[in-house]
N, C-alpha and C positions, 0 to 999 in steps of 0.2 A: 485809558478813558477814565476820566472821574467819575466820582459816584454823582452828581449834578449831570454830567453829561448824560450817563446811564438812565439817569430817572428821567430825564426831559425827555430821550429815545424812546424810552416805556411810554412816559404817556404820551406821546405825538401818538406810535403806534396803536396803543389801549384806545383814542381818540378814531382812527379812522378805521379800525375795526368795529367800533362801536357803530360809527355813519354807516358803516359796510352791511352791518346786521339791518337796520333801520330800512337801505333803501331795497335790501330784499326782502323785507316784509314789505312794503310798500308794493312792490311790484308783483307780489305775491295777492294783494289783494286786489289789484287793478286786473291784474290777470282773472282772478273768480267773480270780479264783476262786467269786463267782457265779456267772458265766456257766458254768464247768465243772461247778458243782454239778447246776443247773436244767437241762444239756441233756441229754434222756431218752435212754435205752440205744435202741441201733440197736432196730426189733421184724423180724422177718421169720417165715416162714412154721414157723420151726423154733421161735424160741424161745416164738411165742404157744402152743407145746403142752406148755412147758418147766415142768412141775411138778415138784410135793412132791420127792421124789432128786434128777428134774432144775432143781432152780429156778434154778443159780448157773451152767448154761450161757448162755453168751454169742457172740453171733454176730461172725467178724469184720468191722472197719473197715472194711475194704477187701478188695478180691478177693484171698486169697492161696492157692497154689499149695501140694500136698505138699513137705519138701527134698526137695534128692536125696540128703541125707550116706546112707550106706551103713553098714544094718548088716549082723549074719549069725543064719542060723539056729544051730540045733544042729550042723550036720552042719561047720560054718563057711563057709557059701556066701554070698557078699554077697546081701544084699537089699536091695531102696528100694522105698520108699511108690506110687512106678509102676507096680511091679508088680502092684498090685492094682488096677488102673486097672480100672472097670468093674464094680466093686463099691464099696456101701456100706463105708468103710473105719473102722472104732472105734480108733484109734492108741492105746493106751495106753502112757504112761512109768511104770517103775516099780523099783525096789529090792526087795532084802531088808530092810536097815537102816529103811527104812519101813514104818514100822507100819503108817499107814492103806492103803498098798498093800497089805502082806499082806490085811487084812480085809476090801479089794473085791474082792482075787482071786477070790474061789469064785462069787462076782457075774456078772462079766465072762463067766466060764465055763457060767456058767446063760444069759447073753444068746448066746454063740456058741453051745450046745443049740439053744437058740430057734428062733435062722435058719440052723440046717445045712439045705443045699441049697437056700437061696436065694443071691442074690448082696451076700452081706453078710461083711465079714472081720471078725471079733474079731484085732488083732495085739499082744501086749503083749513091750513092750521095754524089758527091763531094761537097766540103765545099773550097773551092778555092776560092780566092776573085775575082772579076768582073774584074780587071788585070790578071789574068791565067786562066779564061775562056777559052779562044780559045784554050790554050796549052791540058785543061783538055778534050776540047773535041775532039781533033784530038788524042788524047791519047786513047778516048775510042771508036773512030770510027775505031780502028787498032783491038779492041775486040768485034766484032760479035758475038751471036746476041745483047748481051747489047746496050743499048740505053743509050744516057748521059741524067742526071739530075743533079739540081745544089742547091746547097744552099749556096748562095753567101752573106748573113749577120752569117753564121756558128752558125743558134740557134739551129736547131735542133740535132745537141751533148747532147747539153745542156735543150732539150726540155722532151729528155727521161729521165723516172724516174726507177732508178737513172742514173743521165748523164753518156754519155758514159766518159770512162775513159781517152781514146786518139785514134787514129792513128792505124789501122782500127780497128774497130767495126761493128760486123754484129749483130743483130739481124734475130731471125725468130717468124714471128707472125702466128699462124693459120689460117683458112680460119674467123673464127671469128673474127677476128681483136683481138686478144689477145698474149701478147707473150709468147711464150713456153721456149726460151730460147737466151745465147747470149754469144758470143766468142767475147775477146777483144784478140785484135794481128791478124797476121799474120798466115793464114792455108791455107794447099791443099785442094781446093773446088771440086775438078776435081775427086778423087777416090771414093773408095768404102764408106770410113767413111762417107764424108758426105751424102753420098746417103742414106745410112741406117738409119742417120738422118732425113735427110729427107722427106724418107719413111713411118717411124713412125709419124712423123706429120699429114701427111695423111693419116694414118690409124687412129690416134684417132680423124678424123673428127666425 
């Protein structure tokens, strides 16, 4: 065989090993993105009751704990998610600048109504920087019985694992301080759906 022969052999072969490598990675990755597609959302006791407002609640992966980042009330007193250890906790994040936060506010407020004098918190925390302080809190002094809290360096988004996404996010933690589960966006906090949610949390105490 000549050496032309030999090197055109090499690289035809060097050529379809090369394709060879290619279309196994390929199918390598259509494989990890089936596979992500087809495998069903966690279900547990909270989200099989997760309707109509609540249907985009989602249960976490894994066991995760409240942070501790610290924020403050009105009066400026640090607070953390511990403190309410022993209570149904509803964690909401929220702004002014956010619209759809504005328009679950009066929500959220009709759900903490709800369960005054059981062991349920409604906490909503804005993330408004120490320039819209005042606006966020005469904003939330119009929504009785909520109380304003602030989180005016906006880490605690970014403290839960995993961060929240954006622009509202509630969390709900157990009386355990653990969380059951968590709707990003925008819901009616005020009807039946979240009640039955929140129902259920209290009953798997």
């Amino acid at each position: 065989m000549s050496d032309q022969s030999g090197a055109k052999l090499r690289g035809g072969f060097l050529k379809w090993a090369l394709w060879g490598a290619a279309l196994i990675g390929v199918a390598a990755v259509l494989y990890i993105i089936v596979q992500a597609s087809i495998k069903p959302h966690q279900e547990t006791s909270l989200t099989a009751v997760a309707r109509g407002e609540m249907k985009k609640l989602v249960a976490p992966a894994e066991t995760t704990v409240a942070p501790t980042h610290v924020f403050y009330d009105a009066a400026g007193k640090p607070v953390r998610a511990a403190d309410f250890k022993g209570k149904v906790l509803v964690l909401n994040l929220w702004a002014t600048w956010c619209a759809p936060c504005i328009a679950e506010m009066p929500t959220l407020a009709k759900l903490a109504a709800a369960y005054a004098g059981k062991p349920v918190a409604v906490v909503a925390v804005s993330v408004d920087t120490p320039a819209d302080a005042d606006k966020a809190k005469t904003f939330i002094a119009k929504q009785a019985p909520l109380a304003f809290y602030g989180d005016p360096e906006m880490k605690l988004p970014f403290a839960l694992k995993p961060p929240a996404a954006g622009m509202p996010t509630t969390i709900i933690y157990g009386a355990d301080g653990l969380e059951r589960g968590r709707l990003s966006g925008g819901a009616d906090w005020s009807g039946v759906d979240a009640r039955q949610v929140i129902d259920q949390v209290l009953a798997d105490q």
